[in-house]
C-alpha positions in Angstrom: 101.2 -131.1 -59.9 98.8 -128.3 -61.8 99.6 -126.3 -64.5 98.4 -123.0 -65.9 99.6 -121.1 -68.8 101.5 -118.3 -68.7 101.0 -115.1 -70.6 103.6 -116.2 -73.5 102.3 -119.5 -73.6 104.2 -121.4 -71.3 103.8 -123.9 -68.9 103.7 -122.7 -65.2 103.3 -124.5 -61.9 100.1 -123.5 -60.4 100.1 -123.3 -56.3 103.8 -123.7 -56.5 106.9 -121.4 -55.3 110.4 -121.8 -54.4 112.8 -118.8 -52.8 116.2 -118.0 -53.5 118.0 -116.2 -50.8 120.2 -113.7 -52.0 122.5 -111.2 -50.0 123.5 -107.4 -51.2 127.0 -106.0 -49.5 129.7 -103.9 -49.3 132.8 -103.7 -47.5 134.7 -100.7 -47.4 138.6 -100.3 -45.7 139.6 -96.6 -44.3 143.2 -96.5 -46.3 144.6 -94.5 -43.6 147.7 -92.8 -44.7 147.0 -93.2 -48.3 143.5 -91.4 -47.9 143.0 -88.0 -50.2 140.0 -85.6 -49.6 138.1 -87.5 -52.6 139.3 -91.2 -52.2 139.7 -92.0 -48.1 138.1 -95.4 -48.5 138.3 -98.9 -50.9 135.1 -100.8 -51.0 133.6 -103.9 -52.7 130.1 -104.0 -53.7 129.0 -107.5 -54.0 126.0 -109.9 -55.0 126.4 -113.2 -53.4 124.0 -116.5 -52.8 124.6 -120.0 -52.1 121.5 -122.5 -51.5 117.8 -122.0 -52.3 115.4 -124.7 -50.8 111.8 -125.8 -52.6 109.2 -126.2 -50.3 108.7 -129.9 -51.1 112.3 -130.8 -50.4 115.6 -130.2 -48.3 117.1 -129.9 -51.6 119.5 -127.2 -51.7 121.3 -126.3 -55.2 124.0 -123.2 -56.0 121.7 -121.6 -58.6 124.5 -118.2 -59.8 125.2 -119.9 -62.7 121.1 -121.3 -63.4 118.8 -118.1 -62.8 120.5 -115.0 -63.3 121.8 -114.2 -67.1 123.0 -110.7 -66.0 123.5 -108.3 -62.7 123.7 -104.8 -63.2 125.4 -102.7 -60.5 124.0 -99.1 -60.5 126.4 -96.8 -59.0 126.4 -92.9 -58.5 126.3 -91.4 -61.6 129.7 -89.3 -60.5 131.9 -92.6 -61.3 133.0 -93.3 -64.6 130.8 -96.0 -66.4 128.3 -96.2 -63.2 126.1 -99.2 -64.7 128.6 -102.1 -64.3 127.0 -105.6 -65.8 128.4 -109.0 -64.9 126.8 -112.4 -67.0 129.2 -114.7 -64.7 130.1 -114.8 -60.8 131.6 -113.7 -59.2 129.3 -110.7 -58.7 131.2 -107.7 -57.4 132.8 -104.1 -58.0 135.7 -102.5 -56.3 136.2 -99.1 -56.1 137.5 -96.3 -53.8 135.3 -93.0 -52.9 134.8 -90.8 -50.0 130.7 -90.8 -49.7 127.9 -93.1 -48.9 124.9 -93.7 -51.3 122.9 -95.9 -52.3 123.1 -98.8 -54.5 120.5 -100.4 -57.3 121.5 -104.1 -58.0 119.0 -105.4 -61.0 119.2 -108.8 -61.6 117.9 -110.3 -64.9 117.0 -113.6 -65.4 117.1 -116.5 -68.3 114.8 -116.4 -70.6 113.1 -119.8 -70.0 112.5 -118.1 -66.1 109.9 -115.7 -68.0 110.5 -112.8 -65.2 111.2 -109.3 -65.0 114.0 -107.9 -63.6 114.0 -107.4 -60.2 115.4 -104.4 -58.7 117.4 -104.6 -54.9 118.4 -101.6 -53.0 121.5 -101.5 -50.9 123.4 -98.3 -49.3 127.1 -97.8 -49.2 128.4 -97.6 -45.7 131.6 -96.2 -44.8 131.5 -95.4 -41.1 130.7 -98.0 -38.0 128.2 -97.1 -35.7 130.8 -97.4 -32.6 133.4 -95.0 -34.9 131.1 -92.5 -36.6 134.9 -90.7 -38.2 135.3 -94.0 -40.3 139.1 -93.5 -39.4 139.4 -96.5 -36.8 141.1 -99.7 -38.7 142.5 -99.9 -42.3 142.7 -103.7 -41.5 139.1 -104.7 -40.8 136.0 -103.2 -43.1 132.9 -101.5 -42.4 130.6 -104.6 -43.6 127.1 -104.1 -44.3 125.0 -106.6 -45.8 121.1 -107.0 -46.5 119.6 -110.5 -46.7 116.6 -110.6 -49.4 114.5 -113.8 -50.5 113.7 -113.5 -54.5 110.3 -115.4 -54.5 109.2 -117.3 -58.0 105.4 -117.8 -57.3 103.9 -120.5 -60.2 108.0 -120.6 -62.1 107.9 -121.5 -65.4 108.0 -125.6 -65.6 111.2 -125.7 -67.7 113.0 -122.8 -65.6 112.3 -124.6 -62.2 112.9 -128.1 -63.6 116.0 -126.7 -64.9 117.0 -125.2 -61.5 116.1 -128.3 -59.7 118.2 -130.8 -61.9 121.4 -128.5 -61.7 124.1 -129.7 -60.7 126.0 -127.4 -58.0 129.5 -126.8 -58.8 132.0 -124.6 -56.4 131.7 -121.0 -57.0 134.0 -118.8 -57.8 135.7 -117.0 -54.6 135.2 -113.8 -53.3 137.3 -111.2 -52.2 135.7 -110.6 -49.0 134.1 -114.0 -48.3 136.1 -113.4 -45.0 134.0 -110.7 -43.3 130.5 -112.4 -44.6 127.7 -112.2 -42.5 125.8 -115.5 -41.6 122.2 -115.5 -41.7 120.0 -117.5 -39.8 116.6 -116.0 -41.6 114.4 -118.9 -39.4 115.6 -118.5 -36.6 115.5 -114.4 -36.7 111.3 -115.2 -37.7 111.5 -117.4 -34.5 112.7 -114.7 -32.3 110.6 -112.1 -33.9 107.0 -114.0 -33.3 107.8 -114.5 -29.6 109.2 -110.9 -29.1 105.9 -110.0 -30.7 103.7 -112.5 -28.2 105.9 -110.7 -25.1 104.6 -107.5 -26.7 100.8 -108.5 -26.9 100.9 -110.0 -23.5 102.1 -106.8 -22.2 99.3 -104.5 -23.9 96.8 -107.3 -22.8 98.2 -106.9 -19.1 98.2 -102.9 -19.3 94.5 -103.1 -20.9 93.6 -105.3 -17.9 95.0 -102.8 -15.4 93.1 -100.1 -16.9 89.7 -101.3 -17.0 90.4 -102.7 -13.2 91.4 -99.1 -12.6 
């Protein structure tokens, strides 16, 4: 392994990066009969990861309680207290409302990671495509969720050695772990590189037709 120093002194891994996959959602119930002009929905705002996996290794660790010292939910400035900060999992905010917007999730890190805060983006969503009213089910939620990859090019060595030696330990639970959305980020590459190779033979084929023209 290389090392190069970092701008604080420290001692960084050089040609090195792992990935922690992180997902931003919300999940919002229509309260049906209990709806009022200004609260007609209840949704949870949540920050949720599991696994991360270094490229040298299957090794997969639960790293909530190892990377991130604080997550600061930025919500419109119309609710009381709009910046809610959490130091411990689980990560999420309920609240009822009657409009979409959209979110700012800033995570900060420990200070051995020696990293800035990173700043994710998520909108509210109230309404299903298939029931644009939002008015359809107060028993099933409108779940929207956005899978993101927080990247540590050359980590710190004691942050990542830290990281790597942890040992996972069950989270705690979530209140709508139920309507999560499974991501399969390899395989949706997969499918995107050949739909991309079906589009560039197509063009090739149309070109070819042309010029034969």
């Amino acid at each position: 392994m290389q090392y190069t120093t970092g701008t604080k002194g420290e001692r960084r891994l050089q040609n090195f990066e792992f990935v922690i996959p992180v997902v931003v959602g919300t999940a919002a119930f229509y309260l049906g009969k209990k709806a009022t002009e200004y609260h007609s929905h209840k949704w949870t705002l949540y920050l949720r990861t599991s696994k991360w996996r270094r490229p040298d290794s299957s090794c997969k660790q639960d790293v909530r309680r190892t990377s991130a010292l604080q997550v600061v939910f930025q919500l419109h400035p119309s609710f009381d207290s709009p910046m809610r900060e959490y130091t411990h999992p689980p990560y999420e905010v309920t609240e009822t409302g009657w409009g979409e917007f959209e979110i700012a999730v800033i995570l900060h890190f420990t200070d051995d990671a020696g990293e800035e805060p990173v700043e994710l983006y998520h909108r509210l969503k109230l309404y299903g495509e298939d029931d644009p009213s939002g008015q359809a089910s107060t028993k099933k939620p409108v779940v929207s969720e956005t899978y993101e990859e927080l990247v540590f090019r050359e980590p710190a060595e004691t942050f990542y050695q830290r990281v790597a030696n942890h040992m996972p330990v069950p989270a705690p639970p979530m209140s709508q772990s139920q309507w999560f959305t499974t991501f399969h980020p390899q395989e949706d590459l997969r499918k995107f590189s050949a739909a991309r190779q079906r589009v560039a033979g197509m063009t090739a084929s149309v070109q070819r037709q042309l010029e034969a023209a």
